[in-house]
N, C-alpha and C positions, 0 to 999 in steps of 0.2 A: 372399543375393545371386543373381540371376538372370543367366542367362548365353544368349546365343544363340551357338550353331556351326553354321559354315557348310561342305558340303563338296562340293567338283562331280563334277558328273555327265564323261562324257567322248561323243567320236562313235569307238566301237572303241576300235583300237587302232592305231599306227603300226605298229607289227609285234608277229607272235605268230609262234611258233613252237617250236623244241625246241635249247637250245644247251648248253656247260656241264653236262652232266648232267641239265639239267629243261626242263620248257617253261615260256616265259617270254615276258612281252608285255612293250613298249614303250609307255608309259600315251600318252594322249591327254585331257587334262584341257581343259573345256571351261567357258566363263561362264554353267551353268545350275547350278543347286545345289540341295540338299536342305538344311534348316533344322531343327535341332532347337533348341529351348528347357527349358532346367531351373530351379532354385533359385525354386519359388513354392507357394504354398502352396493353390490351389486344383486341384480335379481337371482329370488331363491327358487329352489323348487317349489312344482305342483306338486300339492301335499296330499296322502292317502283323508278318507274324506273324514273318519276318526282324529286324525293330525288337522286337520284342519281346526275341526270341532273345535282342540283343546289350545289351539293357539286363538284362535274368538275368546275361549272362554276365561283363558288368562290375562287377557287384555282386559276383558269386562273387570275380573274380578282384583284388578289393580286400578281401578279403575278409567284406563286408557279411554280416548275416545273414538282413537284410531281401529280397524277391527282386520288388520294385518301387518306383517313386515316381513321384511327377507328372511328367509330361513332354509336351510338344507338338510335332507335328513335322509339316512341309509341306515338298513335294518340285515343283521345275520340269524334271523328268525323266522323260522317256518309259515307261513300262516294259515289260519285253518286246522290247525292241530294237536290246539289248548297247550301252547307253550309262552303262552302270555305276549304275543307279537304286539299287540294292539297296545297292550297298556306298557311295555317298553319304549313303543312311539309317543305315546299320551302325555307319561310322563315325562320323557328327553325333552318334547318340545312343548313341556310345559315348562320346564326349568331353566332352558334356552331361552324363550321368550323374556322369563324375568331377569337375567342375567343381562340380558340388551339394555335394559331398562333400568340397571344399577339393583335390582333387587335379586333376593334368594328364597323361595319359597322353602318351607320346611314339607316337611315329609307327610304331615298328616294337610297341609291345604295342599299338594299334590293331589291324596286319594282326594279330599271332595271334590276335586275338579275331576279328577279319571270318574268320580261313579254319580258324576252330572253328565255324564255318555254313555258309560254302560256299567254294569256291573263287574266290578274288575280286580286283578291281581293284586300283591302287594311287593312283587317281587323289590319295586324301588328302596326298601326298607333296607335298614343294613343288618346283616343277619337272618335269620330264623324269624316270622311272626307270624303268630296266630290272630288272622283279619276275619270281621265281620265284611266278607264281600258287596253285601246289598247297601251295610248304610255305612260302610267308614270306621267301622266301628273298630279300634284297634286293640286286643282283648287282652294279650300279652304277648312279652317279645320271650320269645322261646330261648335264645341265645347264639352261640356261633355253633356250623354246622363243622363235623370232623370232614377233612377230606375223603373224598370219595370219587369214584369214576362212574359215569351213569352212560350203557349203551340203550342209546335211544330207537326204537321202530314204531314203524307205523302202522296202524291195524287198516288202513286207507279210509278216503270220504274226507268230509269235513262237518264241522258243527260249526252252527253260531250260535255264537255265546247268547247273545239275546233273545235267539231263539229259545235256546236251550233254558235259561233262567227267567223264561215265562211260563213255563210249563205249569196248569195249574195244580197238578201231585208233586210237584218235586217236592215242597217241604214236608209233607207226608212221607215220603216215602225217604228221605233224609233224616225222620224222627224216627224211623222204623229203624236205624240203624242204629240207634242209640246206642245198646250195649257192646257193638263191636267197634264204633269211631270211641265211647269211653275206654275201654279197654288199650284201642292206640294209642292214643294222648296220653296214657299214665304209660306205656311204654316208650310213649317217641322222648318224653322229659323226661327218663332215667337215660336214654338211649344219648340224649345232649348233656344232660348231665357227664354223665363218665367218657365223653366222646367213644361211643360204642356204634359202630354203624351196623349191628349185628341186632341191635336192639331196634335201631330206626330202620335198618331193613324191613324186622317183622312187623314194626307198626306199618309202615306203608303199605306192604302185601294184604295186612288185616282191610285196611281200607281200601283201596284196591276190586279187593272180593266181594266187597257189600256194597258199593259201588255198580258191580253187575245188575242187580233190580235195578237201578238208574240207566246205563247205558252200558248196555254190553258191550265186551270184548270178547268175540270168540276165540282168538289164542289164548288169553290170559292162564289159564288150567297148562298148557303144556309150557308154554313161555315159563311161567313161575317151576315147574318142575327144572323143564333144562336146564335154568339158571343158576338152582340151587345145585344142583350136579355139576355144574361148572363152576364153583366158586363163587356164585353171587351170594349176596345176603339180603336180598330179597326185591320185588316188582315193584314201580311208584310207577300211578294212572294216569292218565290228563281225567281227570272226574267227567268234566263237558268237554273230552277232545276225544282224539282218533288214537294216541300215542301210549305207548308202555316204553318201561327205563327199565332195563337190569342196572341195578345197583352193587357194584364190585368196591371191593378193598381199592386203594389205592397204589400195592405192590404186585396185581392179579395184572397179569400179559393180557391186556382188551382184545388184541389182536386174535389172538387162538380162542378166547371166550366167542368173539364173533364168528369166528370161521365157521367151529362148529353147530352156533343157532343158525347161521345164514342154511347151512346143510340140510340142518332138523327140520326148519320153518319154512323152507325155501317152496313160495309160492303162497302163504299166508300171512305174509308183514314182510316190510321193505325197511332194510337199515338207514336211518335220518343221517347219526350221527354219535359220534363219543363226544362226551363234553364232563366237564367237573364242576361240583358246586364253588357255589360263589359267597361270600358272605361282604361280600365290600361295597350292597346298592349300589343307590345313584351316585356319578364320582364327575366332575368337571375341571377345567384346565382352560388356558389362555392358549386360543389355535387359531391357525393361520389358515386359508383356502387349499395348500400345497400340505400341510399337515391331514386336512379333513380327505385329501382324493386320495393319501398313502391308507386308511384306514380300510 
């Protein structure tokens, strides 16, 4: 039986920072997604070497003796740009792998397979959660996100993640942010609470900005002003990427919001993409090879 899994990418994060004892981001799962395909029996694709990892690692940790099979896998993810590309692949073709196998992995031995490679997103979750990135740690499920419209740009460059999350100040300088990532967090849960994206707007922006000691973004300051002029309710960061999202209602015309940042900004960040949140994780289905090349 053939199986396609689907798992999204995200724009950052709503908030990252250091709380509880770890650092921990607030996912931001977004409608682009990575695709893996299993159960067939002709040759799959060469896998990015992250995809690979997690398909070794899922066979180990099912205990397989085998340490590969057929697999395909296509990704509508940036990479390079802290939109979770990597751990979209990680987990699809970790889910794929056991699905071949007659098995379904749950959602939390996904993450410790993704952060037995890197330290990584949570987007695969359904919903809203607030994840310890380093160890798995799953803190709580924040809940469903209201819809919204995120225009995504690029501040250009790339980070690596494991670059980036070896630094040895980063959790220093993550605990220096204390009072403004808690300030967020008690706005971004009233802000899911009452489906207000006006409240999660301003947690995101909050964190965002304190953010800047970690990794700057030079538009950020004009970005966030236009935005708000144009009807946004506020900026969400890749924390360790290159990217900012205006966050818009869901009745704001994205089209003229864009026009006039592209105008404003034009020659300081490149537009990626519009995209909407997602609350539906990882999702899989019975699929055929002429099903997996229409995707």
């Amino acid at each position: 039986m053939a199986y396609v899994v689907s798992s999204p990418g995200s724009c950052g994060e709503f908030i990252q920072g250091y709380s509880e004892g770890s650092s921990f981001m607030v996912t931001c799962p977004i409608d682009r997604f990575s695709y893996a395909l299993s159960g067939f029996d002709v040759k799959g694709d060469v896998l990015p070497s992250k995809a690979e990892m997690a398909m070794k690692g899922t066979l180990r940790y099912l205990g397989e003796e085998r340490t590969s099979l057929p697999l395909r896998l296509k990704s509508y993810i940036k990479k390079g740009k802290g939109m979770a590309s990597s751990t979209a692949d990680i987990s699809a073709v970790s889910q794929a792998v056991a699905l071949s196998l007659g098995r379904k992995l749950s959602e939390r031995e996904i993450a410790d397979i993704a952060l037995s490679i890197e330290p990584s997103d949570a987007t695969f979750f359904k919903g809203i959660v607030q994840f310890d990135y380093r160890e798995g740690r799953l803190i709580r499920e924040m809940g469903i996100c209201p819809a919204m419209q995120i225009l995504i740009y690029d501040c250009g460059g790339e980070v690596d993640t494991m670059q980036f999350n070896s630094r040895k100040d980063l959790v220093d300088l993550q605990k220096s942010n204390g009072k403004e990532v808690s300030r967020a967090l008690t706005l971004f849960r009233e802000g899911i609470r009452t489906q207000s994206t006006a409240l999660i707007g301003k947690a995101a922006s909050i964190s965002a900005f304190a953010n800047q000691k970690i990794l700057f973004k030079k538009p950020l300051d004009d970005f966030y002003r236009l935005g708000l002029k144009e009807g946004g309710e506020g900026v969400i960061c890749a924390h360790s990427g290159t990217v900012l999202g205006l966050i818009l209602p869901p009745d704001r015309p994205a089209g003229e919001v864009r026009r006039h940042i592209d105008d404003a900004m034009k020659g300081r960040m490149t537009f990626l993409d519009l995209v909407h949140i997602t609350n539906r994780g990882m999702e899989y289905r019975k699929c055929d090879m002429n099903d997996f090349e229409k995707l």
